[in-house]
MARVEX-771459 format. One record per residue: x negated, y negated, z of N, C-alpha, C in turn; residue number from 1. Coordinates in steps of 0.02 Angstrom, whole numbers, plus 50000, padded with zeros to 5 digits. Each point is the difference from the previous one (the first is absolute). Example, Ala and Ser with C-alpha at 12.3 -4.5 7.8 and 13.67 -1.06 7.14 Angstrom:
<sites>
<site n_X="49340" n_Y="50284" n_Z="50390" ca_X="50045" ca_Y="49941" ca_Z="50000" c_X="49955" c_Y="49940" c_Z="50000" seq="1"/>
<site n_X="50018" n_Y="49947" n_Z="49964" ca_X="49958" ca_Y="49941" ca_Z="50003" c_X="50039" c_Y="49945" c_Z="50037" seq="2"/>
</sites>
This chain:
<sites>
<site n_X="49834" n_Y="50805" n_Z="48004" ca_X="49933" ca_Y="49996" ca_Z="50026" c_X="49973" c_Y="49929" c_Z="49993" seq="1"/>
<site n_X="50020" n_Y="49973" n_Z="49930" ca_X="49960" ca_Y="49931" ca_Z="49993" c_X="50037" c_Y="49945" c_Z="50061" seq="2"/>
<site n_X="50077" n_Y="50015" n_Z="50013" ca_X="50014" ca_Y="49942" ca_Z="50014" c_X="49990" c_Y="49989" c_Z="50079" seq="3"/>
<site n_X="49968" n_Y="50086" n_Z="50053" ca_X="49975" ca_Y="50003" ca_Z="50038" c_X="49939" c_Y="49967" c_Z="50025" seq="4"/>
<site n_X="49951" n_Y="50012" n_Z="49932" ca_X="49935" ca_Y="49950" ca_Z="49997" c_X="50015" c_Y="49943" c_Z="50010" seq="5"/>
<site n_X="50073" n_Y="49967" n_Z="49957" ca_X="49976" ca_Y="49931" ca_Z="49991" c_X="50044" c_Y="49988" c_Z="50083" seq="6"/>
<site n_X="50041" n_Y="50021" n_Z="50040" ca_X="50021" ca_Y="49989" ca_Z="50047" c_X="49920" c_Y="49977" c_Z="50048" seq="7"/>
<site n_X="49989" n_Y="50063" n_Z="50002" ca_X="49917" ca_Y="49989" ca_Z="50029" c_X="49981" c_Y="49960" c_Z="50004" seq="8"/>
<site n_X="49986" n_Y="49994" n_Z="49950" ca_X="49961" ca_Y="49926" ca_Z="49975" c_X="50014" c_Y="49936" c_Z="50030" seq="9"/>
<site n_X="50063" n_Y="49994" n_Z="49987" ca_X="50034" ca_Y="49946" ca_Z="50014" c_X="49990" c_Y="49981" c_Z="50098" seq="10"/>
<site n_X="50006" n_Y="50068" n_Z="50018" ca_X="50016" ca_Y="49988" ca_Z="50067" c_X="49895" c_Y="49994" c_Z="50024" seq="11"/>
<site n_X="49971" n_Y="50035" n_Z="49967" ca_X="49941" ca_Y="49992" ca_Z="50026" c_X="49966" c_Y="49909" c_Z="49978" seq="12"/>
<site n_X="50040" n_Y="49975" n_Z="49969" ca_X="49980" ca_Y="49925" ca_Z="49999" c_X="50033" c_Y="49951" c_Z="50055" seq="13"/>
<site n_X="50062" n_Y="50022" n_Z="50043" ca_X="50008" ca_Y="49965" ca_Z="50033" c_X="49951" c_Y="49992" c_Z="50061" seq="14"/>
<site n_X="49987" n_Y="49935" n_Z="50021" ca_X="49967" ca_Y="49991" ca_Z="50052" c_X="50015" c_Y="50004" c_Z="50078" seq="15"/>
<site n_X="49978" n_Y="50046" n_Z="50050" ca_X="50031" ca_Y="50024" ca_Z="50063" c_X="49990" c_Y="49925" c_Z="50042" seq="16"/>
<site n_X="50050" n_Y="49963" n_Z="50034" ca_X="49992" ca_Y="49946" ca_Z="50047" c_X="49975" c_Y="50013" c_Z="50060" seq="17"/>
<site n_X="49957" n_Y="49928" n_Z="50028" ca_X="49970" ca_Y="50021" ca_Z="50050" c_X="50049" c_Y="50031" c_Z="50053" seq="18"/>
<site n_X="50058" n_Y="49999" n_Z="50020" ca_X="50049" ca_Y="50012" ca_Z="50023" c_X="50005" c_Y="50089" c_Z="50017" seq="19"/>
<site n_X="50030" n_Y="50007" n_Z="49919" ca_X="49990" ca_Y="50075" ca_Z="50001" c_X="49960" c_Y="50033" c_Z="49995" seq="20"/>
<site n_X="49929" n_Y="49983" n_Z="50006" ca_X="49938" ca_Y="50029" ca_Z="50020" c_X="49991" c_Y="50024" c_Z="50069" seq="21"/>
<site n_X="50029" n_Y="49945" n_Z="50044" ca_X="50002" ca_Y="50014" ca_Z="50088" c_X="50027" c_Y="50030" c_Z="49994" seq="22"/>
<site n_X="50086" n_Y="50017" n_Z="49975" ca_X="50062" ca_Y="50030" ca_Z="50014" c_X="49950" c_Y="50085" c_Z="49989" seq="23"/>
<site n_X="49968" n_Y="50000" n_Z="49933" ca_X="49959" ca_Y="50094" ca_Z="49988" c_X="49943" c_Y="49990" c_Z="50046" seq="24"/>
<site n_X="49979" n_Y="49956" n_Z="50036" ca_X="49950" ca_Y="50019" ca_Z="50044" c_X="50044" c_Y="50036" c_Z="50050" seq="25"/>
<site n_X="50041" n_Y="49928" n_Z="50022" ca_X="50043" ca_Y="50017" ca_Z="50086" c_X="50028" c_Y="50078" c_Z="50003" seq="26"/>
<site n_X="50028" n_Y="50024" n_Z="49919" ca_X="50022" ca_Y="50080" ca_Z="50013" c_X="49952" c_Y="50041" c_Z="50004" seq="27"/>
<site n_X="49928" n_Y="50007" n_Z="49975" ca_X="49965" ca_Y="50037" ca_Z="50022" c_X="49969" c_Y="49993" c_Z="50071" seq="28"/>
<site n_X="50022" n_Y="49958" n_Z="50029" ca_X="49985" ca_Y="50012" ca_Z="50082" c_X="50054" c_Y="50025" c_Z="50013" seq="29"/>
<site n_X="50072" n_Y="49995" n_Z="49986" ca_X="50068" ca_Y="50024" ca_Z="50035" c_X="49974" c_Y="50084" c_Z="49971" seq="30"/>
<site n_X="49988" n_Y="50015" n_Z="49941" ca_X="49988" ca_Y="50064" ca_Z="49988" c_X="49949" c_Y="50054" c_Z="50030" seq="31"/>
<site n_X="49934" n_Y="49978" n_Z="50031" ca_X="49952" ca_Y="50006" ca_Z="50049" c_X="50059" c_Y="50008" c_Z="50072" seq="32"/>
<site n_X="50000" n_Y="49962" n_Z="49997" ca_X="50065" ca_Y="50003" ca_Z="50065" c_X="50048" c_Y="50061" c_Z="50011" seq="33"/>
<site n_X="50040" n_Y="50004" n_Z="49947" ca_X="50040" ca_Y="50044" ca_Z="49981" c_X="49947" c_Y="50077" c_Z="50006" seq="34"/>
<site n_X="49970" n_Y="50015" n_Z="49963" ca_X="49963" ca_Y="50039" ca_Z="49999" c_X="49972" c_Y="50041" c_Z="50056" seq="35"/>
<site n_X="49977" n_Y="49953" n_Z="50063" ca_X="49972" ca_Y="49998" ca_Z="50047" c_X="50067" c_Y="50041" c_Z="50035" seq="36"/>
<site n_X="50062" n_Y="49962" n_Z="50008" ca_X="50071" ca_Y="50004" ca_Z="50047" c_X="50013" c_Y="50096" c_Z="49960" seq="37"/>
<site n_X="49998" n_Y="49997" n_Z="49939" ca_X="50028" ca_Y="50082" ca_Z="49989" c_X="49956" c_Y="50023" c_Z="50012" seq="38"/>
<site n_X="49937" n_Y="50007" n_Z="50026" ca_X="49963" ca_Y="50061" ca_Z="50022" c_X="50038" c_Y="50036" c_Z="50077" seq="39"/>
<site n_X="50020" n_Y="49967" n_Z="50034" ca_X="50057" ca_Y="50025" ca_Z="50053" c_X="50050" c_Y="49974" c_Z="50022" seq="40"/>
<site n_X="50060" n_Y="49962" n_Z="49932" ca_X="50039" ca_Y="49965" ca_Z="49991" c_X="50041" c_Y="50033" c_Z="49952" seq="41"/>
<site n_X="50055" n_Y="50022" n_Z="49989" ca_X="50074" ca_Y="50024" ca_Z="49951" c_X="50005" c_Y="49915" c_Z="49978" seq="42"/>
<site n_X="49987" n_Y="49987" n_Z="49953" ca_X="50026" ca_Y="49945" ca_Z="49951" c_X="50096" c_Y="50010" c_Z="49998" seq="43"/>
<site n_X="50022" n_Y="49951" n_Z="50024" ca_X="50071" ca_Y="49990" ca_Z="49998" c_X="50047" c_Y="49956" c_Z="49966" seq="44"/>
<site n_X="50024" n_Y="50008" n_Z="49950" ca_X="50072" ca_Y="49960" ca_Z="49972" c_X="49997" c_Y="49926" c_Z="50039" seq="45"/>
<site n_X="49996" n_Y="49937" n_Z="49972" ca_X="50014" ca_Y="49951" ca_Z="50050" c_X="50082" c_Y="49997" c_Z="50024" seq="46"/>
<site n_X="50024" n_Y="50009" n_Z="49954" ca_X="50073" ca_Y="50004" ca_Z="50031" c_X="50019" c_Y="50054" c_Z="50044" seq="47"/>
<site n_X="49970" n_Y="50013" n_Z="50000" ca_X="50020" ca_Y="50088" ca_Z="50073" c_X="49965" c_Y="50003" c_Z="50048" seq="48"/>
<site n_X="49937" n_Y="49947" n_Z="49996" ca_X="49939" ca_Y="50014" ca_Z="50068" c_X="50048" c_Y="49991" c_Z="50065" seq="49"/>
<site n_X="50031" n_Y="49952" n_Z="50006" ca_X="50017" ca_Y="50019" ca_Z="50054" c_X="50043" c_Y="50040" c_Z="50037" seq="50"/>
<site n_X="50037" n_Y="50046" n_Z="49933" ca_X="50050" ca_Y="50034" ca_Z="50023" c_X="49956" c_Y="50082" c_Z="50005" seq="51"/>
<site n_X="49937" n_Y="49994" n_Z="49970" ca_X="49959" ca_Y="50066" ca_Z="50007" c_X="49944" c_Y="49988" c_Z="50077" seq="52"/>
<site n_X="50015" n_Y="49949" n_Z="50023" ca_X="49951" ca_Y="50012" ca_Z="50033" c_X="50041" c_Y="50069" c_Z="50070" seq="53"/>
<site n_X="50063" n_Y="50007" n_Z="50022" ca_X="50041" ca_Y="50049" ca_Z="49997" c_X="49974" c_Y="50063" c_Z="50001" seq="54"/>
<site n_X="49944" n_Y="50028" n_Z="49960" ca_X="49963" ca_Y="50065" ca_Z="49979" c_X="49953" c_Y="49989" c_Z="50061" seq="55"/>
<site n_X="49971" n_Y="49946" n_Z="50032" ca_X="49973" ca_Y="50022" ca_Z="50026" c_X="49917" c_Y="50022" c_Z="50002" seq="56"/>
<site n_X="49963" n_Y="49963" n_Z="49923" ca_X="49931" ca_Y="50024" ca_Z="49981" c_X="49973" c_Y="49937" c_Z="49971" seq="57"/>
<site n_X="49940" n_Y="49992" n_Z="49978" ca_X="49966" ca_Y="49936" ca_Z="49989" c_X="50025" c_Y="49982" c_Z="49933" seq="58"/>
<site n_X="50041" n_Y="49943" n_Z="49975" ca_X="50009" ca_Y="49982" ca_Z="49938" c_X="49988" c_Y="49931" c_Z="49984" seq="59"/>
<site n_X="50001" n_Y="49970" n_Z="49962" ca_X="49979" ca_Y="49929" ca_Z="49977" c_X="50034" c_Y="49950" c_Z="49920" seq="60"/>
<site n_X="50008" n_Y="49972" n_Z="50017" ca_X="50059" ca_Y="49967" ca_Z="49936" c_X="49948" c_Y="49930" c_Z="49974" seq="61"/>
<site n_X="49991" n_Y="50004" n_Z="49945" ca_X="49999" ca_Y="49930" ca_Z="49958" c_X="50031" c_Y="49938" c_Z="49987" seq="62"/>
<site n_X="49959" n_Y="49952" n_Z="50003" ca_X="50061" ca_Y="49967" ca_Z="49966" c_X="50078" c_Y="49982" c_Z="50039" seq="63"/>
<site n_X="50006" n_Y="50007" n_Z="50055" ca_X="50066" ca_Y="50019" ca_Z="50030" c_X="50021" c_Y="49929" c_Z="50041" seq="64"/>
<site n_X="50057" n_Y="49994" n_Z="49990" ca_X="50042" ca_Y="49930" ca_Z="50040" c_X="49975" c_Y="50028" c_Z="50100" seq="65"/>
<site n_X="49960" n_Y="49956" n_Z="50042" ca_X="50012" ca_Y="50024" ca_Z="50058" c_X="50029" c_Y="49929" c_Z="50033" seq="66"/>
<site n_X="50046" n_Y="49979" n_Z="50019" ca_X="50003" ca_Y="49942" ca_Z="50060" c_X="50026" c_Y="49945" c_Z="49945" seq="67"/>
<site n_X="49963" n_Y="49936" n_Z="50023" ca_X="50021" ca_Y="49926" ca_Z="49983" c_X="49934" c_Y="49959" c_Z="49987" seq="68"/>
<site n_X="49999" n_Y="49958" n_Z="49962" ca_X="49924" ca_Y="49953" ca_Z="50010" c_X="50025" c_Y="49936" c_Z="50042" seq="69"/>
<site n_X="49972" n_Y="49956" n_Z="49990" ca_X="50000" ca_Y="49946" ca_Z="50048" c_X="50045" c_Y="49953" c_Z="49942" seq="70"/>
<site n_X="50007" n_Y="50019" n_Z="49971" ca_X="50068" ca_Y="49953" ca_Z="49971" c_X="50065" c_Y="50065" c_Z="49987" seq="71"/>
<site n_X="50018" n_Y="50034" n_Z="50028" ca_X="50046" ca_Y="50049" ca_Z="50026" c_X="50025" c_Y="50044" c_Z="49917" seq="72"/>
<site n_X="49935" n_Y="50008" n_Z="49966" ca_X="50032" ca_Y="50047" ca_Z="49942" c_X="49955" c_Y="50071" c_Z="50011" seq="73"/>
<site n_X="50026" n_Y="50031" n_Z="49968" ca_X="49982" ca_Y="50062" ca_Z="50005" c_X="49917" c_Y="50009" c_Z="49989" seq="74"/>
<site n_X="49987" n_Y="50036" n_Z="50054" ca_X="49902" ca_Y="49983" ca_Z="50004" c_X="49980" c_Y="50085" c_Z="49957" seq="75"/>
<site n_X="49982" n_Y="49986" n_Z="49934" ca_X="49955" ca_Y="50050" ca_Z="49983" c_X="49938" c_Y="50030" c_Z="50012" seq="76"/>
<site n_X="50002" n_Y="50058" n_Z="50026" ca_X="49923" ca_Y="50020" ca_Z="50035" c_X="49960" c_Y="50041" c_Z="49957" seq="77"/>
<site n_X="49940" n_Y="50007" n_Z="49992" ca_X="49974" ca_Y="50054" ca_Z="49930" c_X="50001" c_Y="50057" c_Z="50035" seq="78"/>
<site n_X="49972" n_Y="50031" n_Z="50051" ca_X="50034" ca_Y="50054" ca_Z="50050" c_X="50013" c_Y="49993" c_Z="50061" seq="79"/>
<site n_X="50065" n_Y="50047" n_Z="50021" ca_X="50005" ca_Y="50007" ca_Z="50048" c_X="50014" c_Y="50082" c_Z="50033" seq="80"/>
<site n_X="49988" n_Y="50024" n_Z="50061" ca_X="49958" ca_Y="50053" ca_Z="50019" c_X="50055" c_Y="50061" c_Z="50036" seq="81"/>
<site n_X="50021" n_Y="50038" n_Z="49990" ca_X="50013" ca_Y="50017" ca_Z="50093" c_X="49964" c_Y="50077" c_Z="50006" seq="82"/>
<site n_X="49956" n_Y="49996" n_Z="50055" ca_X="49992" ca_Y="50060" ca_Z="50014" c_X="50023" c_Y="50019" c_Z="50095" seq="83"/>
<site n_X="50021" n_Y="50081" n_Z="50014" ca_X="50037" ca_Y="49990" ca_Z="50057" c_X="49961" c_Y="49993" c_Z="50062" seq="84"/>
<site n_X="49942" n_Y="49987" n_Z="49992" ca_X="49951" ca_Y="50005" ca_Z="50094" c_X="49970" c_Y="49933" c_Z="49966" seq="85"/>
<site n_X="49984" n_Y="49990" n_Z="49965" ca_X="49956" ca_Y="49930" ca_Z="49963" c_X="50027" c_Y="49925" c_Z="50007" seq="86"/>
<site n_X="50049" n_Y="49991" n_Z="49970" ca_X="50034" ca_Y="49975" ca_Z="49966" c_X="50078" c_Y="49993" c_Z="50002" seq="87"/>
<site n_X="50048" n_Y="50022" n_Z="50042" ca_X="50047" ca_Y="50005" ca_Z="50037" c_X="50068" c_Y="49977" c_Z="49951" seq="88"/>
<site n_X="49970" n_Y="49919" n_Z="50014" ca_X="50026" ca_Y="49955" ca_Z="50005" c_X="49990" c_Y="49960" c_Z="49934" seq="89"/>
<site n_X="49968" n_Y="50063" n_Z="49957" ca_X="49948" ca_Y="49952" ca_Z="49923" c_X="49952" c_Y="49959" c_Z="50011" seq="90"/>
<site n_X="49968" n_Y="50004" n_Z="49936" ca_X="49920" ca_Y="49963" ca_Z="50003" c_X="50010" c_Y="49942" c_Z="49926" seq="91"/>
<site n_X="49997" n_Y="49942" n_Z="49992" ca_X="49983" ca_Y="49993" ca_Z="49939" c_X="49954" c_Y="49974" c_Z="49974" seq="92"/>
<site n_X="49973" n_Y="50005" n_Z="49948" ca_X="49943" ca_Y="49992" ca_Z="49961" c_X="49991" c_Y="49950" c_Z="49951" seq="93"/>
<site n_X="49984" n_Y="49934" n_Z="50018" ca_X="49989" ca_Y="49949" ca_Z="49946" c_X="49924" c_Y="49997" c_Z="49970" seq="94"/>
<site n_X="50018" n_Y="49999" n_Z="49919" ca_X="49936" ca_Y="49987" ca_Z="49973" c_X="49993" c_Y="49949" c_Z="49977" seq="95"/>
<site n_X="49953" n_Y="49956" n_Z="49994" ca_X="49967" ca_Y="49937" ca_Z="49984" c_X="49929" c_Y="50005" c_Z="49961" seq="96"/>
<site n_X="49997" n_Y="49988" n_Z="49961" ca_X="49936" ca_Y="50001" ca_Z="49939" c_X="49991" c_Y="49925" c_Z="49961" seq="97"/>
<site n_X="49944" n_Y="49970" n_Z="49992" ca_X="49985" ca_Y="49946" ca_Z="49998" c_X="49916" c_Y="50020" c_Z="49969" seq="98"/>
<site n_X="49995" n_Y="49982" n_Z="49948" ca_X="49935" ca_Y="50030" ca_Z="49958" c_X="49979" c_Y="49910" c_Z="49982" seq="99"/>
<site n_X="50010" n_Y="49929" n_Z="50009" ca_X="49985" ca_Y="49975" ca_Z="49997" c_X="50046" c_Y="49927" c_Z="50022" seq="100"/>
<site n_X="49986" n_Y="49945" n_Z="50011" ca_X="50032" ca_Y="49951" ca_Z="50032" c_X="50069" c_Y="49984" c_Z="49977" seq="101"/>
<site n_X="50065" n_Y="49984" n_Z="50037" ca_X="50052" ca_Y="50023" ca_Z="49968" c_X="50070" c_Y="49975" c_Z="50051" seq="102"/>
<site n_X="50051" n_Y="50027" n_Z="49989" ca_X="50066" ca_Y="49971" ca_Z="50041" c_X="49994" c_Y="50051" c_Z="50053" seq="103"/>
<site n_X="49989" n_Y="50072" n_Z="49988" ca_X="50001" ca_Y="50066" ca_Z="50039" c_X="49971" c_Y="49946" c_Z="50093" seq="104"/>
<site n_X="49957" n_Y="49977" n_Z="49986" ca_X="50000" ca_Y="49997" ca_Z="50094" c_X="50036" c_Y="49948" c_Z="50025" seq="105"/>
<site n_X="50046" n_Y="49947" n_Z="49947" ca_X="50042" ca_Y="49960" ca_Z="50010" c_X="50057" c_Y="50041" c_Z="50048" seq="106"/>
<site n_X="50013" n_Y="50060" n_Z="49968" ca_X="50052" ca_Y="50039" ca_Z="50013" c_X="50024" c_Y="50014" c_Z="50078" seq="107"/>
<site n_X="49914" n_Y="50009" n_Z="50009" ca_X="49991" ca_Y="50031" ca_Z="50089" c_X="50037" c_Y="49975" c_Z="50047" seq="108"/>
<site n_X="50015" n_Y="49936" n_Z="50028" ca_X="50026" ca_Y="49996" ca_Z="50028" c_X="50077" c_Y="50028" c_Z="50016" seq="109"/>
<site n_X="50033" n_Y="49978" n_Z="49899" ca_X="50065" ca_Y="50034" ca_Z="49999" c_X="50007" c_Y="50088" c_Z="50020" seq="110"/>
<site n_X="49956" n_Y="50019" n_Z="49989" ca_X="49979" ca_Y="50075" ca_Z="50018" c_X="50018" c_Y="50005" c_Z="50076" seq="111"/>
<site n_X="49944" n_Y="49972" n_Z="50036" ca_X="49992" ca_Y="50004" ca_Z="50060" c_X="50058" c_Y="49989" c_Z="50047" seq="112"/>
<site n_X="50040" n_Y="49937" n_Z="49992" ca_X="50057" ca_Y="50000" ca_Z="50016" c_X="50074" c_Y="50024" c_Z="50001" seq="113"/>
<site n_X="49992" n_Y="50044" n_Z="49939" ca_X="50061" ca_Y="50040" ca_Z="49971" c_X="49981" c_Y="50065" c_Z="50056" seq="114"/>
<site n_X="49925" n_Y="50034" n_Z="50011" ca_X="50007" ca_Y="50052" ca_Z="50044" c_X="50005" c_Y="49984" c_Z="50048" seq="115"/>
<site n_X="49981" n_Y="49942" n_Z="50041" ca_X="50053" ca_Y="49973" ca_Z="50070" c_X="50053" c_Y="50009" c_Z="50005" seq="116"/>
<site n_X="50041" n_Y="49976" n_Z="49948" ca_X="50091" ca_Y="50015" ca_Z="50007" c_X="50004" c_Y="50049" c_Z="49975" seq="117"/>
<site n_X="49961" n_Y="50069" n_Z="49996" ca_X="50005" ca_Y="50061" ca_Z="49995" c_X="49992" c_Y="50043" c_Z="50048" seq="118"/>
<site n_X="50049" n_Y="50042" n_Z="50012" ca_X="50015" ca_Y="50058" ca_Z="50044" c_X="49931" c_Y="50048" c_Z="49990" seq="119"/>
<site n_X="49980" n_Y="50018" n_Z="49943" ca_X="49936" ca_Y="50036" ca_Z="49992" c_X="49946" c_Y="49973" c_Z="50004" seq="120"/>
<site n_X="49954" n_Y="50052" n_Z="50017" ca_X="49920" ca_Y="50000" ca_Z="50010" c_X="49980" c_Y="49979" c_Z="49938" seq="121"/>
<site n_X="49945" n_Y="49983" n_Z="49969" ca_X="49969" ca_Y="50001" ca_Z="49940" c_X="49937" c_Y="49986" c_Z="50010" seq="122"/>
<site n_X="49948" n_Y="50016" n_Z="49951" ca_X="49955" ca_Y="50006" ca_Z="49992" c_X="49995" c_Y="49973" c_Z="49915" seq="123"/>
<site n_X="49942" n_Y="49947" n_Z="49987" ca_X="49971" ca_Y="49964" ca_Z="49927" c_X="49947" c_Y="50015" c_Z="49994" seq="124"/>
<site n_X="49995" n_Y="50056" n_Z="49938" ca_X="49938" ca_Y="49996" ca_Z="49974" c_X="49990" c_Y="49964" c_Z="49960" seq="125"/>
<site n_X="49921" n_Y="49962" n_Z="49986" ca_X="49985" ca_Y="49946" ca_Z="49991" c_X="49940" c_Y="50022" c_Z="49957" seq="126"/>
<site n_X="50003" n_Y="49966" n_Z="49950" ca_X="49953" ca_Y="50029" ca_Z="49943" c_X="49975" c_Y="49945" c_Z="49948" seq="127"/>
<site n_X="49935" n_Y="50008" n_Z="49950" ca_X="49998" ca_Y="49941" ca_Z="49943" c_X="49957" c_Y="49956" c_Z="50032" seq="128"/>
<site n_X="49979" n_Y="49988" n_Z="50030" ca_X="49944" ca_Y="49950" ca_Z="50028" c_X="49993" c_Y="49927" c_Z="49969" seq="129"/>
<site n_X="50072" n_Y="50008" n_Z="49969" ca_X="50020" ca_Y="49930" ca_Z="49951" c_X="50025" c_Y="49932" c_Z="50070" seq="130"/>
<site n_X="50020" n_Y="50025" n_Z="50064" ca_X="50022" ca_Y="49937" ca_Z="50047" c_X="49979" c_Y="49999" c_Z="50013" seq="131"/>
<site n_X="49997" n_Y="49921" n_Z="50029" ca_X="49949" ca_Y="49965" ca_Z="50046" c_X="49991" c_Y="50023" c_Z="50076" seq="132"/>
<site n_X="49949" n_Y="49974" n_Z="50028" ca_X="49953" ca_Y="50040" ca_Z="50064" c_X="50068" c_Y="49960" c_Z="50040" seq="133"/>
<site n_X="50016" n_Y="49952" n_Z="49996" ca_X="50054" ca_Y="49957" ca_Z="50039" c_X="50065" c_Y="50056" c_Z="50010" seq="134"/>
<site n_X="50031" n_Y="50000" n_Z="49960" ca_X="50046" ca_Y="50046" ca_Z="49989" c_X="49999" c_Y="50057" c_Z="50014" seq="135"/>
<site n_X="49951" n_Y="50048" n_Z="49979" ca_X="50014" ca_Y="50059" ca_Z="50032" c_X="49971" c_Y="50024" c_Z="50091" seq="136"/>
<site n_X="49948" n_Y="49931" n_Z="50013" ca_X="50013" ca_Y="49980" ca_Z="50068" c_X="50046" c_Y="49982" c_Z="50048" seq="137"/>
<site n_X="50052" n_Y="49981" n_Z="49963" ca_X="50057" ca_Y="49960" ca_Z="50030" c_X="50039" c_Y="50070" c_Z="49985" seq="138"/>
<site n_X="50010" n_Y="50034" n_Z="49956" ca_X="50041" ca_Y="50081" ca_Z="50014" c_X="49962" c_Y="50032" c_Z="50022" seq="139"/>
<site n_X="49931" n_Y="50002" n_Z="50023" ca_X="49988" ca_Y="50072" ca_Z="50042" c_X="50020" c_Y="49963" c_Z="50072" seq="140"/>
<site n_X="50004" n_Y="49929" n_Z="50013" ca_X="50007" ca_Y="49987" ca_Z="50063" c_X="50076" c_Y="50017" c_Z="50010" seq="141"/>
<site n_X="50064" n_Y="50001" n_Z="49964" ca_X="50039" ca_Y="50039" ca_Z="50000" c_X="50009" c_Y="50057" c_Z="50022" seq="142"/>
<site n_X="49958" n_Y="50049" n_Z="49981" ca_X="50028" ca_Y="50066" ca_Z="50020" c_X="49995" c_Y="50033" c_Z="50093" seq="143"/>
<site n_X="50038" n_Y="50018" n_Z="50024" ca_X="50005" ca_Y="50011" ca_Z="50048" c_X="50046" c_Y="49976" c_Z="50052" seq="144"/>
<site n_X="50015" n_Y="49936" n_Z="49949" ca_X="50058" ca_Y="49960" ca_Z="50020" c_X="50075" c_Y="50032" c_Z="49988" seq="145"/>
<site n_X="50043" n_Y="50000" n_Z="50037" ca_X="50093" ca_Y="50014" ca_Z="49968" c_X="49984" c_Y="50080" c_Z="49964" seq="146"/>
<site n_X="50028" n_Y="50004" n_Z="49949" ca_X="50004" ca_Y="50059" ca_Z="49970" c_X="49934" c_Y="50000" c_Z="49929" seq="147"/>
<site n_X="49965" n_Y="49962" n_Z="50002" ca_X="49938" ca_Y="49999" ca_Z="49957" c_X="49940" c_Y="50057" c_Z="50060" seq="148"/>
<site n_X="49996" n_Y="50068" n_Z="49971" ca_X="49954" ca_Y="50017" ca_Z="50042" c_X="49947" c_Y="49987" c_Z="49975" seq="149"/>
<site n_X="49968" n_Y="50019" n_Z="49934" ca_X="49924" ca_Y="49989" ca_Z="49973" c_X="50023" c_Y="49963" c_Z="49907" seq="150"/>
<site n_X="49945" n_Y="49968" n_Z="50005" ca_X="49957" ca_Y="49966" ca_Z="49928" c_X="49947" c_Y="50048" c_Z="49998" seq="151"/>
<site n_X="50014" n_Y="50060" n_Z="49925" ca_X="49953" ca_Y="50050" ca_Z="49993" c_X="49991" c_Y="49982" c_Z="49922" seq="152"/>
<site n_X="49904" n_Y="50036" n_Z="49987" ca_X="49992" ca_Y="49992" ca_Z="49944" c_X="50019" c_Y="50088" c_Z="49974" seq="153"/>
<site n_X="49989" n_Y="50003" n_Z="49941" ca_X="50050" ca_Y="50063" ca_Z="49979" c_X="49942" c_Y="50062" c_Z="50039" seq="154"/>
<site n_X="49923" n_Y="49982" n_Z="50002" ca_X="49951" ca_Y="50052" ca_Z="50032" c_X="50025" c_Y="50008" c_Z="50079" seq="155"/>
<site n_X="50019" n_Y="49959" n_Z="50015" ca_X="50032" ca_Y="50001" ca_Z="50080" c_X="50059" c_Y="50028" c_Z="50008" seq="156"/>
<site n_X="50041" n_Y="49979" n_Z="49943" ca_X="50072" ca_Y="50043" ca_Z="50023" c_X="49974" c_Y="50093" c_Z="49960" seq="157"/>
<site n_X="49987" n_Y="50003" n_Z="49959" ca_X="49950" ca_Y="50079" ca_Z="49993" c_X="49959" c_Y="50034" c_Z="50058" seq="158"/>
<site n_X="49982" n_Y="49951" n_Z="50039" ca_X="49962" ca_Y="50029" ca_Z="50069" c_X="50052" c_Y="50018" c_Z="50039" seq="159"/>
<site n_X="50049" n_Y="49960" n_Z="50006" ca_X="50062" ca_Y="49996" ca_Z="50044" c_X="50040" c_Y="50059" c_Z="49988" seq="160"/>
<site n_X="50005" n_Y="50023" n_Z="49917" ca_X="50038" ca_Y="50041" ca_Z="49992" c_X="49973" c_Y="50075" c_Z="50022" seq="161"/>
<site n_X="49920" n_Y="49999" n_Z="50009" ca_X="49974" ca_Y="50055" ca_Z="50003" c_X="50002" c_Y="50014" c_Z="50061" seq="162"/>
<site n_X="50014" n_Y="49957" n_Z="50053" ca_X="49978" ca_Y="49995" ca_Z="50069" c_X="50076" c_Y="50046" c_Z="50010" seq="163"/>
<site n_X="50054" n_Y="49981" n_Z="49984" ca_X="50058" ca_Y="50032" ca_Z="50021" c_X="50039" c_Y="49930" c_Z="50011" seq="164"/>
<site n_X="49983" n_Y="49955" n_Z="49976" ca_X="50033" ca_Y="49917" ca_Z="50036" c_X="50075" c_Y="49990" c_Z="49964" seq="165"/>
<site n_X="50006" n_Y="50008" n_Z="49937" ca_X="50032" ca_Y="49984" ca_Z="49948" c_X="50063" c_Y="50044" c_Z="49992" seq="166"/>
</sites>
């Protein structure tokens, strides 16, 4: 018991970096997200999504290798989608969270261009009101373009999901 306390202890003195502060923000938007996708989404194995999509019903994978980025390595997506009248062809879902000024809208462009040399649709929700008016101007003027359909804030992609969009 004591040496539990003093573990505690120990760990409740370390100090969280600004770093991994975004990293527990950015998952509670992927988890909002997530959340949102299983209300009429089968959560799927990333290693099997695409061999389940096969069944035939709406499922969705985490975390999952889809395609290439713009320097030709394996492009990690936080979800990606398939449902069979919706979504065909998959949907994927990038999240972006930015709670204050930072590298996150540095990123955008590399973002933006990796879903060009992507076969899939996607959609970025965009969250944190931490980037600049420049930046997330310059990605909403993005969407609509190539395979970027929308720059959504998480209340918009929730509208979206309710509408039947998602």
């Amino acid at each position: 018991m004591q040496t539990e306390e003093v573990a505690c202890q120990n760990y409740l003195l370390l100090p969280m970096t600004k770093g991994g502060r975004a990293n527990k923000r950015g998952r509670v938007l992927e988890m909002a997200v997530n959340n949102l996708l299983s209300e009429e989404y089968e959560n799927a194995p990333q290693d099997r999504f695409f061999a389940l999509r096969s069944l035939n019903q709406p499922i969705f994978a985490e975390q999952c290798y889809a395609g290439r980025d713009i320097y030709g390595k394996n492009r990690r997506v936080d979800f990606i989608l398939y449902h069979p009248t919706r979504w065909p062809d998959c949907l994927v879902i990038q999240c972006k969270w930015q709670a204050s000024s930072g590298s996150v809208e540095e990123k955008y462009p590399f973002e933006v261009l990796s879903i060009q040399k992507s076969a899939l649709k996607t959609i970025i929700v965009l969250d944190g009101e931490g980037y600049s008016d420049g930046a997330k101007q310059w990605l909403m003027n993005e969407a609509g373009k190539n395979k970027l359909l929308y720059v959504l804030s998480l209340a918009e992609i929730t509208k979206f999901q309710s509408y039947g969009k998602i």
